[in-house]
Structures are given as C-alpha cells and as structure tokens.
C-alpha positions in Angstrom: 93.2 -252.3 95.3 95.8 -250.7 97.5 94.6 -250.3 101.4 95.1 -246.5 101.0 93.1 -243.3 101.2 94.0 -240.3 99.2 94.6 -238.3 102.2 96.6 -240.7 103.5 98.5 -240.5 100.3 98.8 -236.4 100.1 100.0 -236.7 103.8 103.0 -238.6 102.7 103.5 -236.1 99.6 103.7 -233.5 102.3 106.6 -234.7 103.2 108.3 -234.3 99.9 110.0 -230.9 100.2 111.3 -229.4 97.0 114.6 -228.1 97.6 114.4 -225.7 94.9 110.9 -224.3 95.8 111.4 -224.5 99.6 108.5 -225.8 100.3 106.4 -229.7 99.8 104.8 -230.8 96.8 101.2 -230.1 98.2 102.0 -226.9 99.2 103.7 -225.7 96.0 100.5 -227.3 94.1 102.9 -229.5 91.8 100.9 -232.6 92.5 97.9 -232.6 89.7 96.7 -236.4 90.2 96.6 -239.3 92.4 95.2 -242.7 91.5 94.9 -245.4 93.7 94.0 -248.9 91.6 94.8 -252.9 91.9 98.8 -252.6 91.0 99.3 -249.7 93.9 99.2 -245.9 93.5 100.0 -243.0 90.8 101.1 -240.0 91.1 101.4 -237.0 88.4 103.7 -234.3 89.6 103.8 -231.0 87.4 106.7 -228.5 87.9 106.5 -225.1 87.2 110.4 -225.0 86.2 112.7 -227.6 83.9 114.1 -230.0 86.1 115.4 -232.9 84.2 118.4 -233.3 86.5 116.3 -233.5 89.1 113.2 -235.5 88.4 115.0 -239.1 89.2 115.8 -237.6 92.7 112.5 -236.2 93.1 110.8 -239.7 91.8 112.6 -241.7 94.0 111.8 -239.3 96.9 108.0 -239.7 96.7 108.0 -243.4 95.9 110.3 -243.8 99.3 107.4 -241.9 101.3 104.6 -243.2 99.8 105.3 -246.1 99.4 105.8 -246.7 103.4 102.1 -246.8 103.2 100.4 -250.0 104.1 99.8 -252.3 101.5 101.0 -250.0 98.9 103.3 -252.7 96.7 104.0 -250.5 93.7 104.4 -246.4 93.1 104.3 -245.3 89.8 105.4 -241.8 89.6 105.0 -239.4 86.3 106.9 -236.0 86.7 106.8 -232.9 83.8 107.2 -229.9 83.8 104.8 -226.7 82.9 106.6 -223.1 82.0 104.3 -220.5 82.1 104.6 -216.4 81.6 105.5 -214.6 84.6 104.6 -210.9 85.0 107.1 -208.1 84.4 106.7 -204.4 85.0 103.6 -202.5 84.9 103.1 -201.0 81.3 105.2 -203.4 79.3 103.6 -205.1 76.8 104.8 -208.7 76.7 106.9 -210.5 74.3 104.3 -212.3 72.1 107.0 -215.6 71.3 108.9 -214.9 74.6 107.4 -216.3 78.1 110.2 -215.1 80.8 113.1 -212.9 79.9 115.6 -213.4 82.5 118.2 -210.2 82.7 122.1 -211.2 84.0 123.7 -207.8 85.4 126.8 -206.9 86.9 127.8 -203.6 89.0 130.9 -203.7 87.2 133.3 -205.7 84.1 135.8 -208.6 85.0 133.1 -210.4 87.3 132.4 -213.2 84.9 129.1 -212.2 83.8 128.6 -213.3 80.4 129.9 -216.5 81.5 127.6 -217.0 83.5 125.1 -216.0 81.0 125.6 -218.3 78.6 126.4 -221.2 81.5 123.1 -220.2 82.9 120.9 -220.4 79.2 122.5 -223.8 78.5 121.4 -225.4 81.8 118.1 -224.2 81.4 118.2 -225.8 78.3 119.4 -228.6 79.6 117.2 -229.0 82.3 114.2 -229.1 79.5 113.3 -225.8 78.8 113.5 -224.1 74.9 115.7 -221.2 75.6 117.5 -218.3 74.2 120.4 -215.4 74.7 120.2 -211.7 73.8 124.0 -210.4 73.7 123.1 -206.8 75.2 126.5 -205.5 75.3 126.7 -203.6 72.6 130.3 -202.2 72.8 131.7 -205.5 73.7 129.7 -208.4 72.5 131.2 -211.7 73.8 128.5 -214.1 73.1 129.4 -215.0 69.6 133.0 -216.5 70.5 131.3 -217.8 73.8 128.9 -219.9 71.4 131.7 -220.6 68.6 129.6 -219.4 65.9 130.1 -216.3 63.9 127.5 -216.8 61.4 125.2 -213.5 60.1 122.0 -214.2 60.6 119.4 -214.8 57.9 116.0 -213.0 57.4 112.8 -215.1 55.4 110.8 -212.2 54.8 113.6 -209.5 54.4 112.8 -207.7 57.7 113.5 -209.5 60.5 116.5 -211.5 61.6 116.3 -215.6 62.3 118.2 -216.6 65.2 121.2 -218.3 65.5 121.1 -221.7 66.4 124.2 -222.7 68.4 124.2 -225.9 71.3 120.5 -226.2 70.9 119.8 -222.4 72.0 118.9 -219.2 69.9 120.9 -216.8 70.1 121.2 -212.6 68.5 124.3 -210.4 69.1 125.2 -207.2 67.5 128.6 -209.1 66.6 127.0 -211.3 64.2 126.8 -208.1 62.5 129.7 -206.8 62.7 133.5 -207.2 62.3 134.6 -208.7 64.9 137.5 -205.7 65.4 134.9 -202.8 64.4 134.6 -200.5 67.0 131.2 -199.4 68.3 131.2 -195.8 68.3 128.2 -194.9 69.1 126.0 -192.9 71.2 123.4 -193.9 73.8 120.3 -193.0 71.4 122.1 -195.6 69.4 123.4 -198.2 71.3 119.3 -198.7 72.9 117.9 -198.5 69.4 120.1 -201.5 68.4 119.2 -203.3 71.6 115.6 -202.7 70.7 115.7 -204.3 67.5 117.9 -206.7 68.6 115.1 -208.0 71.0 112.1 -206.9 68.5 113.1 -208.1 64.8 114.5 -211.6 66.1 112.2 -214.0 64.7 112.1 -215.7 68.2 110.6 -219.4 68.5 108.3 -220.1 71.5 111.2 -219.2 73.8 110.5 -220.3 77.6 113.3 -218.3 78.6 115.2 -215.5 76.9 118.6 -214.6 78.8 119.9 -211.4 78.4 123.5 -211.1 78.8 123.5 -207.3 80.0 126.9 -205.0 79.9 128.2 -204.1 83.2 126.9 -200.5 85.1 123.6 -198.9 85.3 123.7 -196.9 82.1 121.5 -196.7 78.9 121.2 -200.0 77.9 119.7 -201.2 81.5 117.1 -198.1 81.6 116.0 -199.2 77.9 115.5 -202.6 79.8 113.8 -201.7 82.4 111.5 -199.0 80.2 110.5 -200.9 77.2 111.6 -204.9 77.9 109.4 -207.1 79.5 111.9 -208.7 82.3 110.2 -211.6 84.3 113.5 -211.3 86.4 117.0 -210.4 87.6 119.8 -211.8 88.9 123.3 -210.0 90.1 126.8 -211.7 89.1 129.3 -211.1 91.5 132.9 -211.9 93.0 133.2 -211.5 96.7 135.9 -208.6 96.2 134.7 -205.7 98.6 134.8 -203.3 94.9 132.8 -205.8 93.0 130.5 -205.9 95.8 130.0 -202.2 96.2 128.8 -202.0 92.3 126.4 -205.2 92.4 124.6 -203.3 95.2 124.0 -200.3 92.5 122.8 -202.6 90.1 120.5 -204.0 92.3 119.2 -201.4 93.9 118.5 -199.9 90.2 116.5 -202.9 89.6 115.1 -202.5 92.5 113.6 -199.1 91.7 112.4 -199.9 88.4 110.1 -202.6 89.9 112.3 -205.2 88.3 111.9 -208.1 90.6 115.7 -209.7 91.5 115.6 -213.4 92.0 118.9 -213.8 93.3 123.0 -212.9 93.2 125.4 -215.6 91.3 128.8 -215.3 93.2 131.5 -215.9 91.0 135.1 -217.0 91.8 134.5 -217.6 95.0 137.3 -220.1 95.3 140.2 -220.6 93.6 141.3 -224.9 93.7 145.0 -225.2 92.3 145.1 -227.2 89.3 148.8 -228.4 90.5 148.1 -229.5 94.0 144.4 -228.9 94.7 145.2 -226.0 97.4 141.7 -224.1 98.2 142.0 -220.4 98.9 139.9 -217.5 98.5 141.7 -215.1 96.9 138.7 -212.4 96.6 137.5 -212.9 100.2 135.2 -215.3 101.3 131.6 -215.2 102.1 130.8 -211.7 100.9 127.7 -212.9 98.1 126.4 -214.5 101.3 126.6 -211.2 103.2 125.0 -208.9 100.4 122.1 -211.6 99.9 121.3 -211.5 103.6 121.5 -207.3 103.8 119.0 -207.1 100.7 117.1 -210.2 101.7 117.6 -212.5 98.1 118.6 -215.9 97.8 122.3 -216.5 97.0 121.8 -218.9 94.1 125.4 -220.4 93.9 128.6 -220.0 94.1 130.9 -220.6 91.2 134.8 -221.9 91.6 137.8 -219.9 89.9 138.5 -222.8 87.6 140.6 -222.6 84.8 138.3 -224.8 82.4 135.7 -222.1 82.8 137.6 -219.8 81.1 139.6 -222.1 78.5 135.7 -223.7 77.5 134.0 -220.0 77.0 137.1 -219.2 74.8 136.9 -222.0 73.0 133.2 -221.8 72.0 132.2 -224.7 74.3 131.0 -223.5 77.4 131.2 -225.9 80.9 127.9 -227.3 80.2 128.1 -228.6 76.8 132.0 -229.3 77.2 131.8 -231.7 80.0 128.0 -232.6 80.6 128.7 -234.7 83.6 131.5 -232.8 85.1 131.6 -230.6 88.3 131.4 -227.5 87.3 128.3 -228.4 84.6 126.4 -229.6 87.0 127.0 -226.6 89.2 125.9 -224.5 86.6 122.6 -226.9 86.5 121.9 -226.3 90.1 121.3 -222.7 89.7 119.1 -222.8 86.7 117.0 -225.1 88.7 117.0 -222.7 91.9 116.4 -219.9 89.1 113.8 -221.0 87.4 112.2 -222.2 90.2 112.4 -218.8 91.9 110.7 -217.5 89.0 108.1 -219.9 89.1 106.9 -218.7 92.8 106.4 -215.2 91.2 102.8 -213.8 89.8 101.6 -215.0 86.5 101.0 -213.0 83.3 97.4 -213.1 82.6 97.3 -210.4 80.2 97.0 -212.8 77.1 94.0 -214.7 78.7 92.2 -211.3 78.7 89.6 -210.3 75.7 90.3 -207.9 73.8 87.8 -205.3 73.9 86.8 -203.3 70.9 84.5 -200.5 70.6 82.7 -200.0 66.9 80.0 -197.9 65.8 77.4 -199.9 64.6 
C-alpha cells in the first residue's frame, strides 16, 4: 500500500487550481473519491461543466502533484463531468427537458452575435454536453444557413415540432418555416407568440444547454425572455467600437434588471490579422470589452479575432468548430464554452424538481 494519508493526498489536490472555476479542486468540491491501495492512489474528479478539451490537462495536473508524494509509484485519475439545472428568475417555471438556457444578446446588429451563438452551442457540444439553439430573431433568422440545413421540421403527434438535428445539436428557427425571402411583418404580440411556441412545442431531448441566439436591442422579444423563459444565464457579444459598446451596456443593464444573472461579455473582432502578411491591428479599438467587464464587474470571457474564415464557415453552413476541429479559432471558441459553462456551474441550483408536490383533496 502507498505510504500516504488521505490528507496528505487532498493537500496536494489543493493545489490543482481550475482555471475555469478560479479556484482548486477541493475548494470547488469536484473531487468525489480518493482511494489509496497496493498499485498507488485514485482519484475521481466530477466537473460541474463539459470539459473534454480539458480533462488531459487537468489529469496530468493532479497526477504531477500527487504524485510528488512519497512512495506514491502510480496515479490513476478518472475525470467526468455532472450538468445540473441552475436557477433562473423567480416565478418561472422550468423547462421540463431543458436544464440551462443560456441567452446570447447584443446592444446592437453587425457585432457578430449569432456567430457566436452557434460557435458557442457547438463547443459546448464539443466539450461533452447534449446541447441545443433557439433562433430568436424572428425578423432575421440566420441560424438555418449558419447550420446548412433548411429542412421543415417534422411533428410525431401532430402538435409539436421535432428538432432539427444539424452537427450533432438541435436546433428550431422560424426560417425552417418560412421562405427564406418572406418578410416578417409582424407585430410584437406576434413576433413573442412565435418565440413562445418556438421554445414550448419543440419536442426538446434532455438538453443540458439550450442557446438562444437573441436579436439585437432590448425590445419584445428580450422582455418575453426575461417574463416567461427560464434563463440560467446571459452573456453580452460585443466589438470594442465605442457605439457597440454604448448598446451592450443597455442590454446588460436590462438583464440586469430583470434578475437575469450575466455570466460574462464575448468581445468580438477584437483584432484584425492580415491574411496577406499577418499585420495585427485593431481596427475597432483595443481593450474596450476589458474596460466594460471591469465597470460592471463580469468576467470578459474571450476575445474573438476578425478572421475571415469566421465569416466564409458560418456562410457556408460549417461554422469554425466543426470546419476545422483542431484549428485556432475552434479552439478559441472552446475556451469560452468551458469558462461559460463553468461560470454557470458556480451559480445556485434549481431544486424545484426535487420538491413534492403537494396536493390537497377532500377525503
């Protein structure tokens, strides 16, 4: 048997910090089981966020500090991970197939948003976690091109709506149901109904994340949100342009007063690298995601190149992340669904569904 105490063994896994939850493995509670036998020492870490990218890294880590230990000759380390339900705004009911709904916003159009979006619900998915996206722009849904499909959805029981499957996500956009030139003339009343059902008659499947790809401003559609969806979370897409700046503050401080908690600001184009001879230049202005996320004290999640490929994959029905798996900008996009998701696993749980119900009968 190993010449090691348990203590001795969590001391080490103290100093395991998670970069993504900011603090060490003890601390967060991640690490579920240590077993100390003849061969050496086991330990079962269980994160509360998908990390697949991240879980070689994270192994390595925690065999390098325990096993400095005295006599320890071998480390086994197991790592998962656990999604659970995170509370959203008082008087909400829950999503019954949906744990997390995760709401991308912008102040204003032209920021990159849905982008992002989509970006952002692939790497989750790629991290691990079964995920989905909600087109919410109504006037101008984007997410069907962005995904490559323009299938109409089918329905098994003739009232709601499967679905679409497209990259190993599910996905629901008003333009699955439309033509893709038809004008949406519409007004509010009717633009937040169809969001509604959008959300409601989507047969979802056991979704640990929804993403909902919100249109730009504070209007309708985002009150609807914040009234009647259950949002674990938000985070604010912006460039550092001084304008673009000014309307992500509105957007945040509406989500701010709806008790929608904001996990973070996505700056987009924040550099622009010539594809010709790899010049870097900041052509919105530098630093200014940095300087919002420090006046409103949230995280600045990352920072996203001008890169043509971004643009020319979305177009194309490919996004970055399933495009080029192993490239830059994938892994880029990776990074921040790790730091999201793991900002969102630091939040309060929803309990609600581990209450009874209670009924009251005459008997």
């Amino acid at each position: 048997m190993a010449n090691v105490s348990q203590s001795q063994v969590e001391t080490a896994l103290r100093e395991v910090i998670d970069p993504y939850l900011q603090q060490d493995l003890v601390s967060a509670k991640a690490v579920k089981n240590i077993a100390i036998d003849d061969d050496g020492v086991i330990v079962d870490v269980v994160l509360g966020y998908p990390a697949k990218g991240y879980q070689d890294t994270l192994a390595a880590g925690i065999r390098g500090k325990v096993g400095a230990l005295p006599q320890v000759r071998v480390v086994t380390v197991n790592i998962s991970s656990s999604i659970v339900a995170h509370a959203a705004q008082k008087n909400v009911k829950p999503h019954a197939n949906i744990k997390n709904i995760i709401a991308v916003a912008s102040g204003k159009g032209g920021v990159g948003k849905s982008t992002t979006a989509v970006n952002l619900a692939l790497a989750l998915a790629a991290e691990g976690a079964s995920v989905g996206i909600l087109d919410a722009d109504i006037y101008g849904p984007s997410q069907p091109l962005m995904l490559g499909v323009n299938t109409r959805p089918t329905s098994k029981d003739g009232k709601g709506m499967e679905p679409v499957m497209s990259h190993g996500i599910q996905s629901m956009s008003i333009g699955y149901l439309i033509d893709a030139e038809a004008p949406m003339i519409w007004r509010g009343p009717m633009v937040t109904q169809a969001l509604e059902q959008l959300l409601n008659d989507t047969q979802w499947k056991a979704l640990d994340y929804l993403v909902i790809d919100l249109p730009p401003g504070t209007g309708d559609i985002q009150l609807t949100l914040a009234q009647k969806v259950p949002v674990s979370g938000a985070l604010i897409v912006t460039t550092p342009q001084d304008i673009a700046l000014l309307d992500a503050r509105r957007a945040l401080k509406m989500f701010e007063k709806v008790e929608v908690p904001v996990l973070g600001i996505i700056e987009n184009m924040s550099t622009h690298i010539c594809s010709e001879c790899g010049h870097e230049e900041h052509i919105f202005g530098a630093g200014g995601g940095e300087r919002m996320a420090a006046q409103y004290h949230v995280d600045l999640l990352g920072a996203l190149p001008l890169d043509i490929s971004i643009r020319e994959n979305a177009d194309g029905g490919r996004p970055s992340v399933i495009a080029d798996p192993e490239g830059r900008i994938a892994q880029m996009y990776r990074e921040i669904a790790r730091r999201v998701a793991a900002k969102l696993s630091l939040r309060a749980k929803d309990f609600s569904a581990k209450f009874p119900k209670i009924v009251i009968q005459n008997t």
